[in-house]
N, C-alpha and C positions, 0 to 999 in steps of 0.2 A: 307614538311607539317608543319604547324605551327600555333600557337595562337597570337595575337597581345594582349600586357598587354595594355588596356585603364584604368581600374582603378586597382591599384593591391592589396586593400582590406586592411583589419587592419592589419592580417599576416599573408600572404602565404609566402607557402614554397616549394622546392620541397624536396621531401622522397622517401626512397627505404624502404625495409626492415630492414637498420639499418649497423649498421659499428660494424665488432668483431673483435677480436683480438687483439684490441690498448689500452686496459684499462693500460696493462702494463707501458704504456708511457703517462697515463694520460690523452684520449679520454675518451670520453662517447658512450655508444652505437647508439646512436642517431635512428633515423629510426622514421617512419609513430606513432602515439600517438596511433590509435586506427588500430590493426594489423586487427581484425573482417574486417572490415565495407572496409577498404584498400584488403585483401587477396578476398573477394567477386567483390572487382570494378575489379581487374585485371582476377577472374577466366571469369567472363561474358564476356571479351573479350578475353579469352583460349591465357591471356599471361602468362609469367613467374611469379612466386611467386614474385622475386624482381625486376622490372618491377618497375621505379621510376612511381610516380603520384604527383599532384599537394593536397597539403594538405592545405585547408581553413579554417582558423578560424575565425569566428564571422562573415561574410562574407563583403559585400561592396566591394566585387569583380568583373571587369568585362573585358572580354577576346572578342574577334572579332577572328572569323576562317577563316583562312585565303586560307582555302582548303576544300574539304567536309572529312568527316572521319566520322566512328564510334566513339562512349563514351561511358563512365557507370559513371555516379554518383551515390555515397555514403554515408551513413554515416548521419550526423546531416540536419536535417531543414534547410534550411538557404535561403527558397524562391528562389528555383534555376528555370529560366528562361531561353528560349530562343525567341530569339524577343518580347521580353513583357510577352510569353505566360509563365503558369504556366508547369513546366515537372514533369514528374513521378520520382522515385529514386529508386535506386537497381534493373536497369534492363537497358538493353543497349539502343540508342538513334543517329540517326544517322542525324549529323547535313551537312550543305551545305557551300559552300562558302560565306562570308559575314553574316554570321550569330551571333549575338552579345548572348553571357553566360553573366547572370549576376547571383551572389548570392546577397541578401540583408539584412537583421536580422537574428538572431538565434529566432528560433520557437521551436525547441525541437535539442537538442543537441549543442554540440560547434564547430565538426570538418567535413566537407565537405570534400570527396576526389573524384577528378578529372582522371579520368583514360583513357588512349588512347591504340591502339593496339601498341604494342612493346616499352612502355614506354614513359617518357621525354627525351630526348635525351640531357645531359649537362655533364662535365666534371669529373669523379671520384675523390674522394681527399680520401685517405687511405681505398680502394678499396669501395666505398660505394657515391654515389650521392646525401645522405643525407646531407641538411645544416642543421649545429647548429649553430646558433647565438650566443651563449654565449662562444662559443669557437673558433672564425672568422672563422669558415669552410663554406664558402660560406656565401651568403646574403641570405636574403626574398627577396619575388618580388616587384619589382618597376614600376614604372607606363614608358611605354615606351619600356618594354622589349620584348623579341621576345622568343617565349616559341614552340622548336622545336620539332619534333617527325616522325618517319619514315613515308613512304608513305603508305597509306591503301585507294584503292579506293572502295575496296569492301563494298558494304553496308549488315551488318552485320544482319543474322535473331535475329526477336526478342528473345530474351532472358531475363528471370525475375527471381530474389531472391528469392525462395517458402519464403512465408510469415513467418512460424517458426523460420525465421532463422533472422527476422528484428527486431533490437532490439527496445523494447518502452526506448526513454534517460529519461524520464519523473519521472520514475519507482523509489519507495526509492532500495536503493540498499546494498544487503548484498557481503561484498566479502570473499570469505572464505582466509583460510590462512594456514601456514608451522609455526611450531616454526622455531626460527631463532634459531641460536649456544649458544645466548647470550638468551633464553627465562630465564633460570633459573638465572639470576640476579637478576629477580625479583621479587619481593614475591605475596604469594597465594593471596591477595586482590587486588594487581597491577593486577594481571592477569584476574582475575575476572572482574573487570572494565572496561580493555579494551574490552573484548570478550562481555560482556554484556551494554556498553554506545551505546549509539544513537549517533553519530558525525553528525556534517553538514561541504559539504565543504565551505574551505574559501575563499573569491574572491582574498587573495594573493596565489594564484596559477596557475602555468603555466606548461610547458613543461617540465622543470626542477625537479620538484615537487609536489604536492597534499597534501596540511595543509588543518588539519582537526580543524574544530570548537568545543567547548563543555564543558563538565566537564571534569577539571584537573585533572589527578592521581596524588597523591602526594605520598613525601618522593622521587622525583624520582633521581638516581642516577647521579653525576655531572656529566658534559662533559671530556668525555673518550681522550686516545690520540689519533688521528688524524689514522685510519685504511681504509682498503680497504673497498667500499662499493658498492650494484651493482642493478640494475633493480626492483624495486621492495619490498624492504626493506622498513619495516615501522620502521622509527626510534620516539624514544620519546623523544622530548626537555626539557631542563632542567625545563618548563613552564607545563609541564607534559602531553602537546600535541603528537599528530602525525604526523609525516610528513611521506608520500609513492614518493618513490625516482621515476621518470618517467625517459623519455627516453632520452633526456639531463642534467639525474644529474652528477652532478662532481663522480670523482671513488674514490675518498676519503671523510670521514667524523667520526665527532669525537662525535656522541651521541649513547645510547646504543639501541640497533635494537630488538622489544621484536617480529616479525615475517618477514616473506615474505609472500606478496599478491600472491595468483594461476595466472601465468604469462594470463590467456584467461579472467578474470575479470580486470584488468587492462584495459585493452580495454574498458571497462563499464564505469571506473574512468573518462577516455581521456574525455568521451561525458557528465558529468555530470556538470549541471552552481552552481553556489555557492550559496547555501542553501542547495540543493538537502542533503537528509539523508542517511547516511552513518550507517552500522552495521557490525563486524564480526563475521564469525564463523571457528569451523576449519574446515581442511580435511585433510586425511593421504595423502602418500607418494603415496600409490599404485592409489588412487583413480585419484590425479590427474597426476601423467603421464602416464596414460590411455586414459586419456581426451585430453591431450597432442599430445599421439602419436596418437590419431583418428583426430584431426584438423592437426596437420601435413600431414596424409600421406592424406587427402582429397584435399590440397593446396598444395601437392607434394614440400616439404618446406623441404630444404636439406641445414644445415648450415654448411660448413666446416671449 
């Protein structure tokens, strides 16, 4: 069973849940942008947590089926179609043979995820089917490619996302946060500033990272030497900006990290276009892995 790539969009990708273990050797954790909107396309079709999918950005995507199979699409806007006609999202969909997927503009959100029963079917590279581009672990997709997946003839009952759980990308968005190790580098007004500034994000932002727009903190401390850094971390440039480290940043970096983003608002970040307003706040330790441990054991998400 298979998809035929006719147009393979600005950039897709295919994603699992993410590559651990390799920081040590200088990977990135790589894995799906927006885990929400990905852990929902694969529960509707009762696959595994890491269960690769097709992850679209900005869309100008478009696929031919080449077998009939189940789906669930995900996640961002992006004018998802099949034969012309307009489809539903966050709920399952069961297409036929010769049946042409197109995505087209971003309408509300940036990331589309494409999901089949028992995953994409493509080669592991340091146990994980996640590509990152910035560190030649696989390609994006190309126009011509053959996008494989096991066989599923069953047509799958409807199944739908209770509406609570769908997020608006549209929405200003506050992300809460952790002090980082390094918060008390900074002083009582640095901190006040950043907790209390309205950010916008910037359009130089991608998978890599999330630069925020706004007023500068000043006085801020120079570029540190060169340390371990990891998912999540908000660092502040010498410029007195923000940068939130996503899911292919390098595992090293030398500016000073004044917190960590709650790893289930990141998810919120992936689907925001650039302007969208940005604010933080905090939350304790306890609160959110709580929050944590009830989305894990919901998506039965077992990292070893």
């Amino acid at each position: 069973m298979s998809f035929d790539v006719i147009k393979s969009g600005f950039f897709s990708l295919i994603e699992d849940y993410g590559r651990f273990g390799f920081a040590r050797y200088g990977l990135s954790q790589s894995g799906v942008a927006d885990e929400h909107a990905y852990c929902w396309a694969n529960h509707l079709l009762d696959n595994h947590f890491n269960d690769a999918v097709l992850e679209i950005t900005f869309g100008s995507c478009e696929l031919k089926a080449l077998d009939a199979m189940s789906i669930a699409v995900t996640g961002a806007d992006l004018g998802f179609r099949v034969n012309g006609s307009p489809q539903p999202l966050w709920q399952v969909i069961n297409v036929q043979t010769g049946d042409t997927l197109t995505w087209s503009t971003a309408k509300s959100g940036i990331r589309s995820y494409l999901a089949v029963k028992g995953g994409f079917q493509s080669e592991p590279l340091f146990n994980s089917k996640s590509v990152n581009v910035r560190e030649n672990i696989g390609s994006q997709l190309k126009n011509g490619d053959l996008l494989s997946c096991q066989a599923d003839t069953k047509n799958r009952a409807h199944r739908v996302v209770p509406s609570e759980f769908i997020p608006d990308y549209q929405q200003r968005l506050t992300l809460r946060v952790l002090p980082s190790y390094q918060f008390d580098l900074f002083e009582e007004p640095q901190k006040e500033h950043f907790l209390n500034q309205r950010y916008t994000v910037s359009s130089a932002s991608d998978r890599t990272g999330c630069r925020l727009d706004g007023r500068a903190m000043t006085d801020v401390q120079a570029r540190m030497i060169s340390e371990g850094i990891c998912y999540g971390s908000v660092e502040i440039t010498t410029e007195g900006l923000p940068i939130i480290l996503l899911k292919d940043s390098p595992t090293m970096g030398g500016y000073p990290k004044i917190a960590t983003v709650f790893s289930l608002d990141l998810a919120k970040l992936a689907q925001r276009q650039s302007g969208c307003e940005v604010t933080f706040e905090s939350i304790d330790i306890e609160t959110a892995q709580q929050k944590r441990h009830e989305f894990n054991a919901f998506f039965a998400i077992n990292i070893r």
